[in-house]
N, C-alpha and C positions, 0 to 999 in steps of 0.2 A: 804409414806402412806397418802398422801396427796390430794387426789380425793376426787371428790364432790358425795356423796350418788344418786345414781337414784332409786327410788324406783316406783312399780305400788302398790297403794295399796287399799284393799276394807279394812275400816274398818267391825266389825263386830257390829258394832252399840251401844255396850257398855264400860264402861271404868270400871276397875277392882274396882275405889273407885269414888264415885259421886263427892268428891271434886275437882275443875278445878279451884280453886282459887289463884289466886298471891302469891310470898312470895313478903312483902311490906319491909323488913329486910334492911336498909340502908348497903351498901358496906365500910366496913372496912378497909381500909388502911395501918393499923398500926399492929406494931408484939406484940407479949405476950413471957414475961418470962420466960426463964429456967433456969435450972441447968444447970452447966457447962457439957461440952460434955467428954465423955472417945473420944480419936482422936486415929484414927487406925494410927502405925507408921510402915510407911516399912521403911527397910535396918539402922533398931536401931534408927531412929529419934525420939526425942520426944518432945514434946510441953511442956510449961509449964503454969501454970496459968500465964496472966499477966494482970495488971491492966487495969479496963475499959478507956476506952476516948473517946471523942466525936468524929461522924463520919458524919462529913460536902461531904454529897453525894453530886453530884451536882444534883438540880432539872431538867436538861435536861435532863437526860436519863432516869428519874420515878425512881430512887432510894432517897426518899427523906427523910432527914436529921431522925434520931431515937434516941429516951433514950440509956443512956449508958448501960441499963440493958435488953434492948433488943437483940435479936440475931438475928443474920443475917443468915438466912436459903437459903440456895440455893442447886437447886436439876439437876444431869445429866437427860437424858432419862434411864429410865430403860428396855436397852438391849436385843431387840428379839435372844434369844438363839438357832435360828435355823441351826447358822452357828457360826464360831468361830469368834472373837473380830476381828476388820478389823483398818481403819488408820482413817476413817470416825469418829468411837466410840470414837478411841484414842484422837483423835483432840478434840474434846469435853470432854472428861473429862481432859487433862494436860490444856484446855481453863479453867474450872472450879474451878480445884486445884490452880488455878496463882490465878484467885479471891478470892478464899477461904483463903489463904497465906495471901494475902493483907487485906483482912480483918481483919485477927486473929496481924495482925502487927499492927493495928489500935487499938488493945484493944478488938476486938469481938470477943463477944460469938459467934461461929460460927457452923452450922450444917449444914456438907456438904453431901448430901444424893446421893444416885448413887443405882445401883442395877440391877438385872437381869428380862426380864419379858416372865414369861414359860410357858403361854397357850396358846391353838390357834390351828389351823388346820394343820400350819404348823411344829409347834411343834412335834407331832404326825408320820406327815410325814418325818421327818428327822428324829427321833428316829426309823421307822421301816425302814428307807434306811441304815440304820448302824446297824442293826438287837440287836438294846436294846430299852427296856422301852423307854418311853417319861421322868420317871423318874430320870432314870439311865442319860439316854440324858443331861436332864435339869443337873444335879449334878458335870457332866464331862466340858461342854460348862462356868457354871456360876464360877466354879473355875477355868476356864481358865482366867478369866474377873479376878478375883481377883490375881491374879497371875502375870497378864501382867501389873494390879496398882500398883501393889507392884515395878513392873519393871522399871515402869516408876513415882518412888516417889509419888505417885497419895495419898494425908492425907485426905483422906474420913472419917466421922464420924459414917457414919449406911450404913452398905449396906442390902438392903430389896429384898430378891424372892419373886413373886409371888404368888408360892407354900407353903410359908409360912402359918400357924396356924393361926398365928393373922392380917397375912391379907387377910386372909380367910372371918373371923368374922366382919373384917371392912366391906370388901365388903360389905358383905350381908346386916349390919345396913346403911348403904350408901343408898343401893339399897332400905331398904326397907321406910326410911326417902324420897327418892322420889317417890314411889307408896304411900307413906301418901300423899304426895303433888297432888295425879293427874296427874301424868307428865310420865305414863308408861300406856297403852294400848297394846294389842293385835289385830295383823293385817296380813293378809296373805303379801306377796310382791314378785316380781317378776321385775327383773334384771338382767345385764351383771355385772360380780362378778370377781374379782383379787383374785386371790389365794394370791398373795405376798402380795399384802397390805391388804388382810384379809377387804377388801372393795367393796362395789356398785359402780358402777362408771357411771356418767352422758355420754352418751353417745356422746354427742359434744365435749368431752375433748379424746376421744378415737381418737390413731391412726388409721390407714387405717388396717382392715379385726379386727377392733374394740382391737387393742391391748392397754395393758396399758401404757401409754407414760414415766412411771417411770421406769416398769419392761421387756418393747419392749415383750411382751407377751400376747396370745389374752385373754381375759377376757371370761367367762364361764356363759351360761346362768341357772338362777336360777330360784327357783319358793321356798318359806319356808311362814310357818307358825310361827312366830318370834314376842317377845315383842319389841313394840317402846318406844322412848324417845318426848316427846315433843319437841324436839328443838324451832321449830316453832315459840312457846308462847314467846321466851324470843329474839326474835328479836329487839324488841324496847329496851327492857332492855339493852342488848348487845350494840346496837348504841348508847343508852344514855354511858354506860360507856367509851364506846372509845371517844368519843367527851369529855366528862366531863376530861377525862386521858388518857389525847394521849402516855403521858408515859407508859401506860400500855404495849405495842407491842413494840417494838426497833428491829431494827432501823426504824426510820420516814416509809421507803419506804415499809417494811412489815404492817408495820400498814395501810398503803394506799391498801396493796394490801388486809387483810384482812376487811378492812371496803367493798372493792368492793365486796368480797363475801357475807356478812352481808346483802348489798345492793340488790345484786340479787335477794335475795331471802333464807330465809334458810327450810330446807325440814328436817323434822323428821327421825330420824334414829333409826335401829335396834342395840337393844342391849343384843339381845342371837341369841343362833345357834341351831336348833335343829339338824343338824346332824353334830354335835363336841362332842365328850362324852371327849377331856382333856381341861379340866374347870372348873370352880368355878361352881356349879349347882344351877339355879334362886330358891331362897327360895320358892317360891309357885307352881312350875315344874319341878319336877324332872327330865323331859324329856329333859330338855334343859339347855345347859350352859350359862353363860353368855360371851358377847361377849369382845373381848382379851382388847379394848380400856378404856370399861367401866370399867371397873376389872384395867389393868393396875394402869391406871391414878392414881387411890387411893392407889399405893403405896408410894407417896409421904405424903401422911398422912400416912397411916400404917408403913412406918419408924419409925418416930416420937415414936412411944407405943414404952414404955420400958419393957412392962409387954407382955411375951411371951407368958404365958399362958391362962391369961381371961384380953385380950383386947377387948377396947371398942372404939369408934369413939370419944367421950368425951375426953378421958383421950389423948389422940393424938393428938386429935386440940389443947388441953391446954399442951402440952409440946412442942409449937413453929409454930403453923400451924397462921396466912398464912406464906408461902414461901416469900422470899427475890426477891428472880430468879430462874424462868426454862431457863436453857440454855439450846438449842435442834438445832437441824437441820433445815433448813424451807421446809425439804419434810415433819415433821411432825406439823406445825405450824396450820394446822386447826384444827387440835386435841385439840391441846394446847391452842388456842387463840378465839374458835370459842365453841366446844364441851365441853371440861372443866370446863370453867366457866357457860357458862349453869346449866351443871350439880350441879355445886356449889351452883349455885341460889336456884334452886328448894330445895337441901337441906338444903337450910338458912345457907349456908356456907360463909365465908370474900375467896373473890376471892384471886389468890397472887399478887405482886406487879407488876412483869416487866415477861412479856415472853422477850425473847432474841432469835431469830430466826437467826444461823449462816449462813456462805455458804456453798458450795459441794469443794472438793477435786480434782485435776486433779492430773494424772503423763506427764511431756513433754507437756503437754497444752493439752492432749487429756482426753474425761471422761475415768475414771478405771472402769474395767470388766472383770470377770476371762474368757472370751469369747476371750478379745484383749491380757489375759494374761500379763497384765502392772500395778496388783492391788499391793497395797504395806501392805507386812505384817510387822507390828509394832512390833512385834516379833524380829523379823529378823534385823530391825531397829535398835533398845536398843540396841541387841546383839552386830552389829557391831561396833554400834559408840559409845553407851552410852548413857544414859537417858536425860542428860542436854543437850546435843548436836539435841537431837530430839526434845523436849521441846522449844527450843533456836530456833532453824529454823522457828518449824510452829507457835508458838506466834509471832515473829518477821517479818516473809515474811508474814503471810496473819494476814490482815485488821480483824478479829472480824464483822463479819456481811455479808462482801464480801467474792466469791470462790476466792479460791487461789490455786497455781499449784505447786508441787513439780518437781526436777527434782538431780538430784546426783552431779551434777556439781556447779548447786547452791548452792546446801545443805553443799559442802567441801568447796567451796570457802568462804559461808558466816560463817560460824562455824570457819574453819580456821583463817579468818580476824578478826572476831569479841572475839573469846572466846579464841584463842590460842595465835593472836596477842596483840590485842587492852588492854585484861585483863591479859592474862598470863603472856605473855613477858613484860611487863611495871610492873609486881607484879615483877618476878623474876627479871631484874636487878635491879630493887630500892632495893633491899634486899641485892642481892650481892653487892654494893656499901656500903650496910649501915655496911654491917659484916666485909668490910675486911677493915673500914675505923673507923667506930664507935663500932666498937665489938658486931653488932645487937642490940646493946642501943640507945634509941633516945634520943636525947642531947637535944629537948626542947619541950614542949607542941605545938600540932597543932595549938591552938590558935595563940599562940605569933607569932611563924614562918608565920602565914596568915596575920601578920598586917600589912595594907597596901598593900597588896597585893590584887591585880583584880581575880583570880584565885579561891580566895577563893567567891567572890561573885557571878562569873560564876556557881560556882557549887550548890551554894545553890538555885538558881535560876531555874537551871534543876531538881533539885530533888524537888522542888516548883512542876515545868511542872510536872515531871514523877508520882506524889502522883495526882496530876487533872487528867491526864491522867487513871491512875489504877481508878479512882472513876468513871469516866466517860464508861469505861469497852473498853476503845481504849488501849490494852493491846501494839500491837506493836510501836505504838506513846511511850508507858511509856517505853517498851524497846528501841527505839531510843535517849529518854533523857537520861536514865541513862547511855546507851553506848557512849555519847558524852561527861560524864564525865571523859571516857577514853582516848577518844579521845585528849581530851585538855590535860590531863595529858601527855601522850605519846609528845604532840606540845610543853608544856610548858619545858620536861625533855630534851627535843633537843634543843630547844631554849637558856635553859638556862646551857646547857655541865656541870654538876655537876661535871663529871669524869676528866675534865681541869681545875677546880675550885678547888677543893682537894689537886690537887698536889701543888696549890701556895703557902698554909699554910695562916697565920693568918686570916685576915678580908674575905678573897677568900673562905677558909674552910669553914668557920661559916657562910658564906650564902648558901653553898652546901648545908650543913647538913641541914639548913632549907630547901632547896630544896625539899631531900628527905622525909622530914617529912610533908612535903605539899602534897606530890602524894601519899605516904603510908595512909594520912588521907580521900584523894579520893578516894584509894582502899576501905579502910575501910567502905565510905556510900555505894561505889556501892554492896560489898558485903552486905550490910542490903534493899537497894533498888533493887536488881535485884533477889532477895533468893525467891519472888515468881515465877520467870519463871525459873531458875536454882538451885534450893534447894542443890543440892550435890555441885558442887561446889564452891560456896558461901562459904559453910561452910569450903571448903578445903582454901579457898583466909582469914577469917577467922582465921583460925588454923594458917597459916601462918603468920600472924601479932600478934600472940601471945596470942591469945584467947581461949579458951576450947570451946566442941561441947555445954556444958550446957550454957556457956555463949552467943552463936550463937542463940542455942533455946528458951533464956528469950529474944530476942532482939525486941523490938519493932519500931517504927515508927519514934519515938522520938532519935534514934540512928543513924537517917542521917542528925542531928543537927552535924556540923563542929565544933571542939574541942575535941572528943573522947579519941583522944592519948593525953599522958602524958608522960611528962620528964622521965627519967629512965625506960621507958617500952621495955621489953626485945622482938624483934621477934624471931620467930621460925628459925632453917637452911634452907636458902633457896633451894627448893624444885619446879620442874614444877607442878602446879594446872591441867594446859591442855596441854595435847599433842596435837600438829597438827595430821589432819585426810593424813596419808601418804599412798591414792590409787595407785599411779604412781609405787610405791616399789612394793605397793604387786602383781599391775598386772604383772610388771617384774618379779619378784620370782615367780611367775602362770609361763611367759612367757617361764624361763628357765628349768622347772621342764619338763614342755609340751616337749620343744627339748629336753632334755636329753633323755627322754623318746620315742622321736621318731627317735632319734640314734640308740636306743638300738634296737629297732622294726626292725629296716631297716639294722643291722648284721645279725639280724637272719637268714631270709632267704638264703642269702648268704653263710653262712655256711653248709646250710642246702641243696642249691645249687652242692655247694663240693662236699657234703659226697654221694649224689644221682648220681653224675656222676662216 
């Protein structure tokens, strides 16, 4: 939904309030206070309070450094329900949740916002294509979304509808804080209009017989009588904040691309429908809704209200508004980075810190389309492989910023290598060595066992990298370091044949057993450094070194400091963490089910031959 407005418009020569004056409101930067958050836990996880600590963001990517009693807000898109949860949403919110983790590991207060957004034209239309309500629609679609988070460990703190009461009430005080401002007019207009992205569209960005080049669909000529937004006015304002905060947009190149649209030109947009009747309806027109973007947007505030029944826009902002990060897509980044703050200006709102504009999704290097029938349901995903396994793949294979391609071959090979090999199998024999040689007791503190030892400075060193990394929001760079702390582990456990060392007895033994208590200590940070992109099994690698799920849940940042294990600490029976993904078996077992089954087929007739003759 990322096209530029084309509007023709006469105004009518007045503005609904004579004020056309500035907001002069210096731009805020920084966050405000809250109460600790209740955190939704799927599959019995739970958080616990943990102590604040300082959080040395790095100034390159515009997250920059906050009071320990600040909270880190960051929000998904909230979810066009016309269709059900696709692998596009998915990717974006398990992107979110890994920040979110990483955060809360740091000590932050964290409010991670997500949510469904259920008005619009299309809405409507997909409700009476399944012959229920828009209502009914909206209710079935948005607990799908909550369902498939729950699927995929997704620790969201507020999830917000649309449809919702109280952001209902935000809307409208929103809307009507910028009709104080002067910043809304009434204007006929007349354009070529996107049903899908519920948008105008300039007609030099249109494909050939004028289709949308997002939706390969031809766009529909319109003509309405519709309230506008000033956009226009806050052009200068806009360039001055990008220039003053290039942090603002991430990565670099979206910010270049959205300065060039700033640049061209920006064109005021409509913001109601009069022919949509499911919508928020303009305080002063009942004839008309307001339009899906304007409404949207503000449910990243309207999260925020704790109070369901008489929220206010006040009381919203002052429980965590501005936002940390919008993480979105960059087909919606003019929304985000162009329309929204606008919007924010006029109502003397603190813009948020960082948009974060992702890339697009491929399957096989082609784009997905239920047309090419090569779209991937995330559903389906979870189901087969499992939640960290899907998590694992797209943080790790695609770059945060850049598209990235899936493909099933990749997807077993690197899962396999990474989470079955490199973590599981290097957990599970250090355990078996240690039970049938030390009785699952470790004979000495991690510490002493690393003195003098290189191995142990290698790894403090990556988990250095992988904590810059996670701040920077280069998610598969942080999972590349922390996976190299396996790596070494697995080199160092070859290198050094513990399992030939054992059997010599005296001085041989006792450098085995520190061996083992060297790599059990590596298991031990990767599972506190890699628990924001894999939360489940973390906690099983965890469990297995002797720790309870509560003690996993209080673990914070400071728990991939080298030393952790202790003399006499008992592990768990070893146990596999991860199974390898074994497709080859099951297409065999498909394979031979198929033959038997077309044995049986090809007696029949035969017999059937006989009895006819």
């Amino acid at each position: 939904m990322a096209g530029r407005a084309h509007f023709s418009i006469q105004r009518n020569g007045t503005l609904l309030l004579s004020s056309s004056s500035f907001f002069h409101n210096s731009i805020n930067f920084g966050l405000t206070h809250l109460k600790n958050p209740n955190f939704f836990r799927p599959k019995g996880l739970s958080y616990s309070s943990r102590g604040a600590l300082y959080c040395s963001c790095s100034a390159s990517n515009g997250l920059e450094k906050q009071l320990s009693s600040d909270p880190f807000v960051l929000t998904t898109p909230l979810y066009y329900v016309n269709a059900p949860p696709h692998m596009g949403s998915a990717y974006t919110t398990i992107a979110a949740d890994a920040i979110a983790r990483f955060q809360r590991l740091l000590g932050k207060k964290v409010i991670f916002i997500t949510g469904t957004d259920e008005h619009g034209e299309k809405i409507a239309t997909a409700a009476a294509a399944s012959g229920s309500s828009p209502s009914e629609h909206c209710d079935v679609v948005s607990q799908a979304y909550k369902e498939l988070w729950k699927d995929l460990d997704i620790a969201y703190d507020k999830f917000i509808r649309t449809t919702e009461s109280k952001h209902e009430a935000i809307v409208k005080e929103f809307y009507a804080k910028v009709l104080a401002s002067g910043d809304i007019y009434r204007a006929d207009y007349e354009g070529l209009y996107c049903v899908n992205c519920e948008e105008y569209k300039d007609e030099k960005e249109l494909l050939d017989n004028n289709c949308c080049p997002m939706h390969l669909k031809p766009c529909v000529s319109r003509k309405e009588d519709n309230y506008f937004f000033a956009l226009s006015k806050y052009q200068k304002r806009l360039e001055d904040t990008l220039q003053q905060n290039p942090g603002f947009v991430q990565p670099s190149y979206r910010l270049h691309e959205v300065q060039g649209w700033i640049k061209g030109g920006l064109r005021d947009f409509s913001i109601s429908r009069a022919a949509v009747d499911w919508g928020i309806t303009v305080p002063n027109d009942t004839d008309q809704t307001i339009y899906v973007w304007f409404d949207a947007l503000l449910g990243y505030i309207s999260a925020l209200s704790e109070d369901k029944e008489h929220s206010d826009l006040q009381s919203a902002i002052s429980s965590g508004w501005p936002a940390s990060l919008h993480l979105i897509g960059k087909d919606i980044l003019r929304f985000h980075a162009v329309y929204w703050p606008a919007m924010l200006m006029s109502a003397g709102l603190d813009l948020p810190k960082m948009v974060f504009g992702h890339g697009f999704l491929t399957k096989d290097g082609m784009k997905m389309g239920k047309s090419l029938g090569n779209t991937i349901d995330p559903k389906s995903l979870v189901d087969r492989f499992d939640s960290d396994a899907v998590r694992y793949f797209f943080l790790r294979e695609v770059e945060l910023g850049n598209d990235g391609d899936y493909s099933e071959e990749r997807f077993i090979n690197i899962v396999n290598a990474n989470l079955a090999n490199t973590i599981g199998n290097l957990l599970n024999r250090t355990l078996g060595l240690l039970k049938k040689n030390c009785n699952s007791t470790l004979p000495v503190d991690s510490a002493v066992a690393a003195e003098g030892n290189t191995f142990k400075d290698s790894a403090e060193d990556l988990v250095a990298k992988a904590r810059t990394e996670y701040e920077n929001l280069a998610i598969s760079s942080a999972c590349e370091a922390v996976l190299e702390i396996g790596n070494a582990g697995n080199l160092y456990i070859n290198e050094r044949a513990p399992w030939s060392l054992l059997k010599q007895g005296g001085d041989a033994f006792e450098a085995a057993t520190k061996d083992l208590v060297i790599v059990l200590e590596a298991m031990r940070i990767i599972a506190v450094a890699l628990s924001p992109i894999t939360p489940s099994l973390c906690l099983r690698v965890y469990e297995q070194l002797g720790y309870t799920e509560e003690q996993f849940n209080a673990a914070t940042w400071n728990e991939t400091k080298w030393g952790g294990l202790k003399s006499g600490h008992v592990m768990a029976q070893p146990r596999p963490v991860f199974a390898r993904i074994e497709v080859q078996k099951e297409e065999e077992d498909v394979a031979q089910v198929v033959k038997k089954v077309s044995k049986k087929k090809a007696k029949i007739p035969q017999v059937q031959t006989v009895a006819e003759a």
